[in-house]
GUTORZA-666790 format. One line per 5 residues: for each residue x, y, z of C-alpha. Coordinates in nm, 4 decimals, always signed. Example, Ala and Ser with C-alpha at 12.3 -4.5 7.8 and 13.67 -1.06 7.14 Angstrom:
+1.2300 -0.4500 +0.7800 | +1.3670 -0.1060 +0.7140
//
This chain:
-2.3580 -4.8094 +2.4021 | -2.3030 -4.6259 +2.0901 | -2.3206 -4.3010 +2.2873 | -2.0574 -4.3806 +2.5436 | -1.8628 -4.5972 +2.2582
-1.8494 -4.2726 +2.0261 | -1.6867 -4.0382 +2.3340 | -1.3858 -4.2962 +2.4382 | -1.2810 -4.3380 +2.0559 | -1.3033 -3.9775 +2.0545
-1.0684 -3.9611 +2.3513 | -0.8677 -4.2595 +2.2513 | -0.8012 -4.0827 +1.8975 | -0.7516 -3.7643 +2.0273 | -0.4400 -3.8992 +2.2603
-0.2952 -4.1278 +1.9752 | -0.2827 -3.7668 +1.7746 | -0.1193 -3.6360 +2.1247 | +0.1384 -3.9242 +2.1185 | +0.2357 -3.8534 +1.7458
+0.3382 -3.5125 +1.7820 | +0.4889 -3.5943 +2.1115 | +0.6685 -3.8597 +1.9546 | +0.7775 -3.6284 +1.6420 | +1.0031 -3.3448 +1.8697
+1.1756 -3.6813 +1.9533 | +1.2575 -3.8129 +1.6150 | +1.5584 -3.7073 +1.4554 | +1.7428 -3.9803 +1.2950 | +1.6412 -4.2985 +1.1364
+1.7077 -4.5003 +1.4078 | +1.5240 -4.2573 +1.5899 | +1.2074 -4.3169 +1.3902 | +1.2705 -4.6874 +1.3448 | +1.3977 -4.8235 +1.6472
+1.3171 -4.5630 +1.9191 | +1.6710 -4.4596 +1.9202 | +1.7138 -4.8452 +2.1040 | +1.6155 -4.6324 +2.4392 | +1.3248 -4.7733 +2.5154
+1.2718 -4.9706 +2.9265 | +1.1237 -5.3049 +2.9829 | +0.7734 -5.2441 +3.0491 | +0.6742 -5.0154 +2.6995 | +0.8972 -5.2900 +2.5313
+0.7521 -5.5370 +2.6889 | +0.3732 -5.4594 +2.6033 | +0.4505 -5.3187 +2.2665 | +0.5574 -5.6542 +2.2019 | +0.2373 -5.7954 +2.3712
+0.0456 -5.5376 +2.1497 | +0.2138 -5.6604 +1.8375 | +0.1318 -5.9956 +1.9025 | -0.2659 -6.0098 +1.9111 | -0.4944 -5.8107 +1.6540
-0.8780 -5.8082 +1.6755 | -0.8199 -6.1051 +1.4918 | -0.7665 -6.3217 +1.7999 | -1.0851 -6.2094 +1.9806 | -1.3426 -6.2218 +1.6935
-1.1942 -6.4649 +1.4576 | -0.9626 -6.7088 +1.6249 | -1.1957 -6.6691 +1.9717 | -1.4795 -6.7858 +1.8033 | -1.3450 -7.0334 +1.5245
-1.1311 -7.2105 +1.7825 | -1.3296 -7.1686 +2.1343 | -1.6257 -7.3103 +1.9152 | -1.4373 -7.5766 +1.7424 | -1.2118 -7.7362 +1.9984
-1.3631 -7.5916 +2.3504 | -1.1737 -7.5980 +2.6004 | -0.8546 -7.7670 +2.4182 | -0.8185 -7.3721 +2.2375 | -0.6380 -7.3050 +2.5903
-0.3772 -7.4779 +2.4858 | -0.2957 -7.1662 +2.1923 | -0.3002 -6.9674 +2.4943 | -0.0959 -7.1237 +2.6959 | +0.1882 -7.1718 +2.4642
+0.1829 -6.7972 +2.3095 | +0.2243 -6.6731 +2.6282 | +0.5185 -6.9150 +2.7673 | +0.6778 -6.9795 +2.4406 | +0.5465 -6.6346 +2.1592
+0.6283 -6.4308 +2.4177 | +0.7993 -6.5146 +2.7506 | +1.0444 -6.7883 +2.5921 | +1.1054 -6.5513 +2.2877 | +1.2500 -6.2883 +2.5105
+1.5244 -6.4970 +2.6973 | +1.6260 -6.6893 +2.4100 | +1.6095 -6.4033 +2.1274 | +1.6636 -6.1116 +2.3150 | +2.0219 -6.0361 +2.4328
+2.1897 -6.1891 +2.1132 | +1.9112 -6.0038 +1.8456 | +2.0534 -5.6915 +2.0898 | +2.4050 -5.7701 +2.1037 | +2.4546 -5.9025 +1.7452
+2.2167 -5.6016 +1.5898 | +2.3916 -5.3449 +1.7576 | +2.7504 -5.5654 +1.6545 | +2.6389 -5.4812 +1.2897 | +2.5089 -5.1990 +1.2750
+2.1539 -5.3180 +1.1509 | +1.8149 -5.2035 +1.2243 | +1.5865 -5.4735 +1.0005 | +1.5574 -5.8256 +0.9261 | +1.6813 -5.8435 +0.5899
+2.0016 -5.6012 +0.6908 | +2.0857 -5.8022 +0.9305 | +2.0786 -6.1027 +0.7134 | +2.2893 -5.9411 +0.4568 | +2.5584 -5.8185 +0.7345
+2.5163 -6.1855 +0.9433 | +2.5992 -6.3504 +0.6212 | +2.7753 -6.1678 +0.4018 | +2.5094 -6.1691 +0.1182 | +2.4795 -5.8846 -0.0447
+2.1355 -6.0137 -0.2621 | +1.9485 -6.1507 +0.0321 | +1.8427 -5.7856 +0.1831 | +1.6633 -5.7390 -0.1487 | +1.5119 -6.0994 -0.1179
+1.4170 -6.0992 +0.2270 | +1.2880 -5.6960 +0.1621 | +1.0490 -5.8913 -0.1002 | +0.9096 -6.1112 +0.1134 | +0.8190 -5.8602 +0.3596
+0.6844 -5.6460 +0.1160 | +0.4682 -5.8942 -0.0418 | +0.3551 -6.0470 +0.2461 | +0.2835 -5.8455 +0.5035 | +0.1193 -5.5373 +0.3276
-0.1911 -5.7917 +0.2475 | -0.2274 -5.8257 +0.6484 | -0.2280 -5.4643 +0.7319 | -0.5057 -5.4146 +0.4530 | -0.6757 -5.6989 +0.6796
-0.6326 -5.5843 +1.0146 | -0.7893 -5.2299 +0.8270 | -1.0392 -5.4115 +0.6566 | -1.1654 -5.5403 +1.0168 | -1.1626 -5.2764 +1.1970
-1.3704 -5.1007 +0.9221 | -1.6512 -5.3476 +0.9632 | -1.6058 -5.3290 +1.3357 | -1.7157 -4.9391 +1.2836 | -1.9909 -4.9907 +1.0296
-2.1679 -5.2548 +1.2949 | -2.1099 -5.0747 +1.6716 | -2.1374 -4.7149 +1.5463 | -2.3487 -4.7144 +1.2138 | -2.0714 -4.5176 +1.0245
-2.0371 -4.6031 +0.6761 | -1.7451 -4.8478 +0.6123 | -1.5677 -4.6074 +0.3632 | -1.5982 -4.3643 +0.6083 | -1.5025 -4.5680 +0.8823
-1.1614 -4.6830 +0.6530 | -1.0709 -4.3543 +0.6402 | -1.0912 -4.2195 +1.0079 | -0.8403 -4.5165 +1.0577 | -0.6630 -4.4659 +0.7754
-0.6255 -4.0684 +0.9371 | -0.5323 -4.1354 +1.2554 | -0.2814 -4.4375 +1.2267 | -0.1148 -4.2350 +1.0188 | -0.1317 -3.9507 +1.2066
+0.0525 -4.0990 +1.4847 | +0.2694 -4.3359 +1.3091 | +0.3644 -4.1062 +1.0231 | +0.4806 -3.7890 +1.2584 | +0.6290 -4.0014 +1.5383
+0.7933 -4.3297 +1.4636 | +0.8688 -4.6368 +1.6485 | +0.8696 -4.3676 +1.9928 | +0.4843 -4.2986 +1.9173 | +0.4272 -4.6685 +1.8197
+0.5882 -4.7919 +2.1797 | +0.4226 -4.5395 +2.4131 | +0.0558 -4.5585 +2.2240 | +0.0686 -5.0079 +2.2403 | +0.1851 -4.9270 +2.6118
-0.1207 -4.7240 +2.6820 | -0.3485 -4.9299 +2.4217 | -0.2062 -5.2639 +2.6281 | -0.3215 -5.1326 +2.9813 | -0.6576 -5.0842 +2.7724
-0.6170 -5.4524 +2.6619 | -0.5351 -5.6179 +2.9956 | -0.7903 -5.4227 +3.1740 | -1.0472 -5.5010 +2.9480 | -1.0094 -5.8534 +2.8688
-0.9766 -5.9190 +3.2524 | -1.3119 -5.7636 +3.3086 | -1.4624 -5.9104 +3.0109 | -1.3709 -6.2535 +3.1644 | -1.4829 -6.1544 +3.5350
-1.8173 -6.0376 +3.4153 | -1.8998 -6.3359 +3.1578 | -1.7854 -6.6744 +3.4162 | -2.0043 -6.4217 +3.6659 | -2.3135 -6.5134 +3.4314
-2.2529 -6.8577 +3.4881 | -2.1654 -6.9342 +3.8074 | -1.7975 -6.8693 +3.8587 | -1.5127 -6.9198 +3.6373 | -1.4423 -7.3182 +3.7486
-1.8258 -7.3960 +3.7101 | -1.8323 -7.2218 +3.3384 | -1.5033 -7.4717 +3.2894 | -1.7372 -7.7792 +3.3863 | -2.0972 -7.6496 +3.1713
-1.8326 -7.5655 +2.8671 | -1.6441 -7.9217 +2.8626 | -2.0115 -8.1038 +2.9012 | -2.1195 -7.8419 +2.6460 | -1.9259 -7.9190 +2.3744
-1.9256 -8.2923 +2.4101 | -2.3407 -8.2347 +2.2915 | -2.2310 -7.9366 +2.0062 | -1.9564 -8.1021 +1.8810 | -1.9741 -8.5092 +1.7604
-1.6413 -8.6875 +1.8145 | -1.5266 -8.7052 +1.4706 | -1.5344 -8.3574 +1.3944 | -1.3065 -8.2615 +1.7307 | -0.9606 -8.2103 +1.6643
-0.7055 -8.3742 +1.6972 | -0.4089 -8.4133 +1.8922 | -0.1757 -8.2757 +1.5726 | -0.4256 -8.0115 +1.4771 | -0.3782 -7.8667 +1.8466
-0.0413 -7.8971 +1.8243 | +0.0357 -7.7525 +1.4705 | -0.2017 -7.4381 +1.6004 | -0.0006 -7.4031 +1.9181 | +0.3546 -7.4162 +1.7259
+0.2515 -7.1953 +1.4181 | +0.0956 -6.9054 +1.6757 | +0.3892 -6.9484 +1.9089 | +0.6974 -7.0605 +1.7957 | +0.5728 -6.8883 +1.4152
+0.6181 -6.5347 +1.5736 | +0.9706 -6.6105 +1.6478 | +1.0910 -6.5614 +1.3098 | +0.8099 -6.2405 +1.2266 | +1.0062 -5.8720 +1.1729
+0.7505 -5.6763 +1.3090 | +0.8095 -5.8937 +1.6495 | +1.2081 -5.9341 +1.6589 | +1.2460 -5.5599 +1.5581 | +1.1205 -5.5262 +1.9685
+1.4422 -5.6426 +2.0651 | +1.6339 -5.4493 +1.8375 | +1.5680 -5.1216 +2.0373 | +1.5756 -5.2519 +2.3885 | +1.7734 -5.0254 +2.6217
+1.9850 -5.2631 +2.7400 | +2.0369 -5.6295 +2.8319 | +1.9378 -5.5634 +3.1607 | +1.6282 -5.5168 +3.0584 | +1.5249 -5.8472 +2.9149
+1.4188 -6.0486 +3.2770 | +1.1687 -5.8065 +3.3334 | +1.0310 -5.7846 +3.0009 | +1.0034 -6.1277 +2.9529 | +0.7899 -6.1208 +3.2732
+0.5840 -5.8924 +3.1517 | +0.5086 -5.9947 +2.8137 | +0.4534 -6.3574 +2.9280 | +0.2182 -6.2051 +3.1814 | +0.0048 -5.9976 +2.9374
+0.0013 -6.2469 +2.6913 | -0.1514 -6.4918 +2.8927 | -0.3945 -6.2951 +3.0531 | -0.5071 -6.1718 +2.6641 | -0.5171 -6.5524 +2.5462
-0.6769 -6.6941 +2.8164 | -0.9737 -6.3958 +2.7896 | -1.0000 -6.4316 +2.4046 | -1.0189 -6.8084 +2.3957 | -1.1623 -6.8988 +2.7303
-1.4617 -6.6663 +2.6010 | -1.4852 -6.8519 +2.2670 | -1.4899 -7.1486 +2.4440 | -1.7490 -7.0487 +2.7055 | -1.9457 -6.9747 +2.3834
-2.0998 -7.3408 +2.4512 | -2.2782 -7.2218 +2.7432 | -2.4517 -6.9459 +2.6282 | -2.5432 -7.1077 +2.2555 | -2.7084 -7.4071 +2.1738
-2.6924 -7.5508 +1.7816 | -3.0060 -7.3330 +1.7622 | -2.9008 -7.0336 +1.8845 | -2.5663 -7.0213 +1.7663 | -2.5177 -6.7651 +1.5146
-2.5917 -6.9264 +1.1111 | -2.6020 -6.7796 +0.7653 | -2.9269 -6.8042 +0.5418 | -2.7563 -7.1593 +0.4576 | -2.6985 -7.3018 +0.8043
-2.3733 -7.2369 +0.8366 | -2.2262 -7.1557 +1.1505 | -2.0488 -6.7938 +1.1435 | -1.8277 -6.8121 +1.3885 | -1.6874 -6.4610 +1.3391
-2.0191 -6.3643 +1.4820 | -2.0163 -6.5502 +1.8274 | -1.8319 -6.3982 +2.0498 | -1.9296 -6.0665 +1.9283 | -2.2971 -6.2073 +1.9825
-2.2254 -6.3266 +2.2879 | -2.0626 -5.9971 +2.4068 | -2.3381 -5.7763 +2.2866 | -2.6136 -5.9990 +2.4561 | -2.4265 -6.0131 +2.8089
-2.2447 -5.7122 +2.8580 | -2.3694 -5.3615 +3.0103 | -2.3269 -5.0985 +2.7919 | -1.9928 -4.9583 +2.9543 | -1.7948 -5.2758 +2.9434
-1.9102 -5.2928 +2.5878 | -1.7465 -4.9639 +2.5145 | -1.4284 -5.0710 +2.6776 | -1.4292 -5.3875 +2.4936 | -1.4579 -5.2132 +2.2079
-1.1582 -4.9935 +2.2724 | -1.0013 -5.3377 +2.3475 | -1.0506 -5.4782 +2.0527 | -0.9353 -5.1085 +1.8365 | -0.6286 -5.0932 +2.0558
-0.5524 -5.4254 +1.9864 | -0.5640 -5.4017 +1.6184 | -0.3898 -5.0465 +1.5942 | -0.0906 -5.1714 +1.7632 | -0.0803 -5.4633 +1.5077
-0.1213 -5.2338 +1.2349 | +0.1361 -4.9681 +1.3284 | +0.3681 -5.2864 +1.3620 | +0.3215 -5.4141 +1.0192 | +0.3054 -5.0781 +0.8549
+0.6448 -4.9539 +0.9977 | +0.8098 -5.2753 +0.9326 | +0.6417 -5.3175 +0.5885 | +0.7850 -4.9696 +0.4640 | +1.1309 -5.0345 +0.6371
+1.1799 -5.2981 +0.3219 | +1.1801 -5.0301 +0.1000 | +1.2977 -4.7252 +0.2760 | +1.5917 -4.9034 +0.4815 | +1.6159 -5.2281 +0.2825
+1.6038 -5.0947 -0.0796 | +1.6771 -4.7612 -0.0882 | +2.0960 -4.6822 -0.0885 | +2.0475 -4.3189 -0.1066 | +1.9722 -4.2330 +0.2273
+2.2035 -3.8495 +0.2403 | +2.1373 -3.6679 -0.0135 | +2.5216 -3.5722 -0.2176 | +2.4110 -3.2034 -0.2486 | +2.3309 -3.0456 +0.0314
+2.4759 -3.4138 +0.2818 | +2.1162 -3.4201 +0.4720 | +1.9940 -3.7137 +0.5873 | +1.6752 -3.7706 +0.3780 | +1.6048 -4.1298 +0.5473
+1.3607 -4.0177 +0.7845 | +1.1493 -3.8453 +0.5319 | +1.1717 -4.1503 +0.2998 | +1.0589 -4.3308 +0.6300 | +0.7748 -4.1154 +0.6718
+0.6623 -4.1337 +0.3118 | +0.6696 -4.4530 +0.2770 | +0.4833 -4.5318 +0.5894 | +0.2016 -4.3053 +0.4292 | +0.2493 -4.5108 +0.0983
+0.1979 -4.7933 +0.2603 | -0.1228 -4.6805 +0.4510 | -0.2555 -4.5459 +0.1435 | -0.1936 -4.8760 -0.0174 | -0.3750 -5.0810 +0.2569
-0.6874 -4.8750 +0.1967 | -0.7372 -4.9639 -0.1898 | -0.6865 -5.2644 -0.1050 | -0.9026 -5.2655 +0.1666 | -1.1618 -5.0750 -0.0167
-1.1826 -5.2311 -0.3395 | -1.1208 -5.5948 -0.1392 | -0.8577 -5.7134 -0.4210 | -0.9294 -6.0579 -0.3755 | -0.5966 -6.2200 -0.5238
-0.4091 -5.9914 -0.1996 | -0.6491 -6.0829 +0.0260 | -0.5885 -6.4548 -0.0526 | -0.2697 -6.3873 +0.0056 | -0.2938 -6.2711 +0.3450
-0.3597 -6.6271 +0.4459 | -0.0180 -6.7676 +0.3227 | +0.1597 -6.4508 +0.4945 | +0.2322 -6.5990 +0.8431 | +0.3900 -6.9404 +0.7116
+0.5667 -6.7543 +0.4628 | +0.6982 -6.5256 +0.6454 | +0.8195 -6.7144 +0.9248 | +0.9150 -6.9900 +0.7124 | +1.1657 -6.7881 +0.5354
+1.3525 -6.5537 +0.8066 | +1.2771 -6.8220 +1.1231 | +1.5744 -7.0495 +1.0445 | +1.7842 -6.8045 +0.8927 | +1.7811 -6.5188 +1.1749
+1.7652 -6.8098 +1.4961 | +2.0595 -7.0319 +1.3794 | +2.2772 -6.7055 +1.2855 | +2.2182 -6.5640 +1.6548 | +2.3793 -6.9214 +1.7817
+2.5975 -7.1278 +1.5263 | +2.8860 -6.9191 +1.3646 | +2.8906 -7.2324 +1.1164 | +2.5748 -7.1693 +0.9000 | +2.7197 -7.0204 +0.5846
+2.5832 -6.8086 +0.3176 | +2.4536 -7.0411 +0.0982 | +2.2622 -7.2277 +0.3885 | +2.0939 -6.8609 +0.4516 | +1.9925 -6.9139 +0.1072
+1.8396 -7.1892 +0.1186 | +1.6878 -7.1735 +0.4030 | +1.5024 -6.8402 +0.3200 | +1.3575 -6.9783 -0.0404 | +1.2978 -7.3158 +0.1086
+1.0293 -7.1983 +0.3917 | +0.8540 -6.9498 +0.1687 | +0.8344 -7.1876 -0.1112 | +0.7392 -7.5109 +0.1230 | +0.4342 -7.2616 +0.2584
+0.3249 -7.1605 -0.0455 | +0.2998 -7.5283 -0.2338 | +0.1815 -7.6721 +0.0555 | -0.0841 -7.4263 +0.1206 | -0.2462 -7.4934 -0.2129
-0.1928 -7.8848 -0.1694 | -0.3059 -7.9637 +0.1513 | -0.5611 -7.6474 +0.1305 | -0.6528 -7.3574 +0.3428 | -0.7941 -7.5710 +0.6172
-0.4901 -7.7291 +0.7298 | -0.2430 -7.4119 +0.6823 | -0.1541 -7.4873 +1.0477 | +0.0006 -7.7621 +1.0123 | +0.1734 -7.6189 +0.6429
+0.3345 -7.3688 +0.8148 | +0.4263 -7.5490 +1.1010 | +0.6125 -7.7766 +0.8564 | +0.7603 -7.4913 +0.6302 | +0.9164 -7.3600 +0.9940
+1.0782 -7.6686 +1.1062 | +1.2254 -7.7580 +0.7673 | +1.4180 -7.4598 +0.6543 | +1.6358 -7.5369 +1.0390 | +1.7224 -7.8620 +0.8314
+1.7911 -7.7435 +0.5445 | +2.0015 -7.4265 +0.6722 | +2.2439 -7.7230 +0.8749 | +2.3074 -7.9876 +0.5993 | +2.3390 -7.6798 +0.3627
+2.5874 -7.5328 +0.5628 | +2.7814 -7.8803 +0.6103 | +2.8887 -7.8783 +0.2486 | +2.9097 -7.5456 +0.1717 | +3.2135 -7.2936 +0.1837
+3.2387 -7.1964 +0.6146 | +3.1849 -6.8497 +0.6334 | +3.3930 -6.5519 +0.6817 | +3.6161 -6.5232 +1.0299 | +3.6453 -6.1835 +1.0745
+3.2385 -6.1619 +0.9813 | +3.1814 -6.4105 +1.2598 | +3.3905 -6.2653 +1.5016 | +3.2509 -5.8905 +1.4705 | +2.8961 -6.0372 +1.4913
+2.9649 -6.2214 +1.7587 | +3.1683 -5.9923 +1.9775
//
């Protein structure tokens, strides 16, 4: 396995190096680098959203935790990121994010809030949050994949930090948002083809895919007692916060932002809501098929008993899998996470380069310098990830956790309600951003880290509230704003 494992990531590396430079005799401008140079068809878009959308994290962490701890009920995540993260998000998001983006003349999340509304102190605050939260999940998503190294291929995990460190930045750094788009295309085929054989060979172990359903559902009524299964608002805040929580994420919305054209946006909906389902379904119909193969003996434990349920599927994988499916998977799971990385790391560098730094042409000589500052930062940013990764800073890491709610909390009501009311004003943008980063936060060390679900399922929905009533009282905003963003 190692063998064949070691000469596909030397391929797979190889062609994301390919794509960079490829992607670098393409990249002039700043929207070039940043949005593609909004060229880009349905199908890349389309997948690199897919991409975006699920890390590694999905099929070791949340495949395990969740196929383990609800069984077959985890199908439900799966079913509503694919109908409403990713096929619902394109029809209702899409054509006005395009339309209203283009309108004024904004490439990132907290530009277009400052243009939407007027406010010229809310790009700095939203740049904040970006910058705060999501650099703590790329240093994650790095951190993973460094352990994923150090087990399957023996490499030292410094070591293994650093060839990722290399080549994401490698292809990211030289060639932008066009390198991003056509590597997640290639790394989603790698994805779908993967997690569709993964699926087909693991129900073949037990009989057929609607037999495993049966042995999994009697399964886990023996593993798990009654009152430690969820319930029906655990499911539910789960299913909202991974589907409806994406809707207000930067690295995902920026997708639409560089569409080609309206036109596009049937077909990519298809598509996304096609690949997303097919990647949930594998990832948590495998965790939850984990109750066929493991018994509350053999299920994976630490020295205290514990069950480690970051260790199940890849348990399960390892003892049922032939050695080339294995190295596939594994290219599965690195795809998965590089196109989730490249995401956050481009969007997390935007804050600064796009978001916070005026002096994008340079008085002297009038050159653009954006696209350097672009590239810089983007290696900044990478750089930053790795100490972080590498020395494990513990207060970022804890962070990480809160990043989701937070995020989405703050831009979710915000960006949605500014797409479709031209009554939300400036001061209900306001509020709505510091209300759903502030409800996630408190919440998260009230109710605790178990139940951030259902935190940031609540610091979603209330900012929408609070952005109306805000607006209600407050002074109606601009005309001619309103009627140049929604021309």
């Amino acid at each position: 396995m190692i063998h064949l494992g070691i000469i596909f990531l030397i391929i797979f590396l190889a062609l994301m190096v390919g794509i960079g430079v490829w992607g670098m005799k393409r990249t002039k401008t700043l929207g070039d680098f940043f949005l593609g140079g909004r060229t880009l068809g349905p199908w890349v878009s389309a997948v690199a959203y897919g991409t975006s959308y699920f890390s590694a994290v999905i099929f070791i962490g949340f495949a395990g935790t969740q196929g383990w701890q609800f069984g077959l009920n985890a199908l439900w995540i799966a079913l509503g990121n694919g109908l409403i993260g990713a096929g619902l998000a394109w029809l209702v998001l899409a054509r006005r994010t395009r339309r209203m983006t283009q309108n004024l003349d904004t490439m990132t999340m907290p530009e277009f809030l400052q243009e939407r509304y007027g406010a010229k102190h809310l790009k700095p605050l939203a740049a904040s949050v970006i910058f705060f939260f999501l650099l703590p999940y790329s240093a994650s998503v790095f951190k993973g994949l460094g352990h994923l190294f150090e087990k399957v291929f023996g490499i030292p995990y410094d070591i293994a930090l650093l060839i990722m460190i290399a080549f994401t930045g490698v292809y990211l750094i030289l060639g932008g948002y066009f390198a991003i788009a056509i590597a997640d295309f290639i790394q989603g085929i790698i994805m779908f083809a993967g997690a569709a054989i993964m699926v087909a060979v693991i129900t073949g172990k037990g009989g057929g895919f609607f037999a495993m359903l049966g042995q999994a559902a009697e399964a886990y009524q023996l593993h798990i007692p009654p009152d430690k299964q969820p319930t029906v608002l655990t499911i539910a805040s789960l299913v909202f916060m991974t589907s409806f929580g994406t809707w207000g994420l930067p690295q995902m919305t920026q997708k639409f932002y560089a569409i080609k054209n309206e036109q596009v946006i049937p077909k990519a909906a298809i598509v996304t809501t096609v690949f997303a389902l097919m990647i949930g379904f594998a990832a948590y119909s495998t965790g939850a098929f984990s109750h066929v193969f493991f018994n509350l003996d053999t299920v994976p434990r630490n020295s205290t008993g514990g069950i480690m349920y970051d260790l199940i599927v890849p348990t399960l994988l390892t003892q049922h899998l032939p050695e080339l499916l294995m190295a596939i998977i594994l290219l599965l799971v690195l795809s998965a996470s590089m196109s989730t990385l490249s995401s956050l790391v481009l969007v997390s560098s935007s804050s600064v380069a796009i978001d916070l730094y005026p002096a994008r042409v340079d008085t002297k000589t009038g050159k653009d310098r954006s696209v350097a500052m672009m590239r810089f930062l983007s290696a900044v940013f990478i750089v930053i990830s790795y100490f972080i990764s590498r020395f494990q800073i513990s207060i970022i890491v804890y962070l990480m956790s809160l990043s989701w709610g937070v995020v989405s909390g703050a831009f979710a009501a915000p960006y949605i309600l500014g797409l479709y009311s031209k009554r939300v004003t400036k001061a209900g943008a306001y509020a709505g951003l510091v209300t759903g980063a502030v409800t996630m936060i408190i919440l998260f060390f009230v109710m605790g880290s178990s139940r951030s679900p259902l935190a940031a399922s609540i610091s979603i929905l209330l900012p929408f509230i609070v952005v109306s009533v805000v607006s209600v009282f407050t002074t109606p905003p601009d005309k001619a704003l309103v009627d140049k963003a929604f021309e």
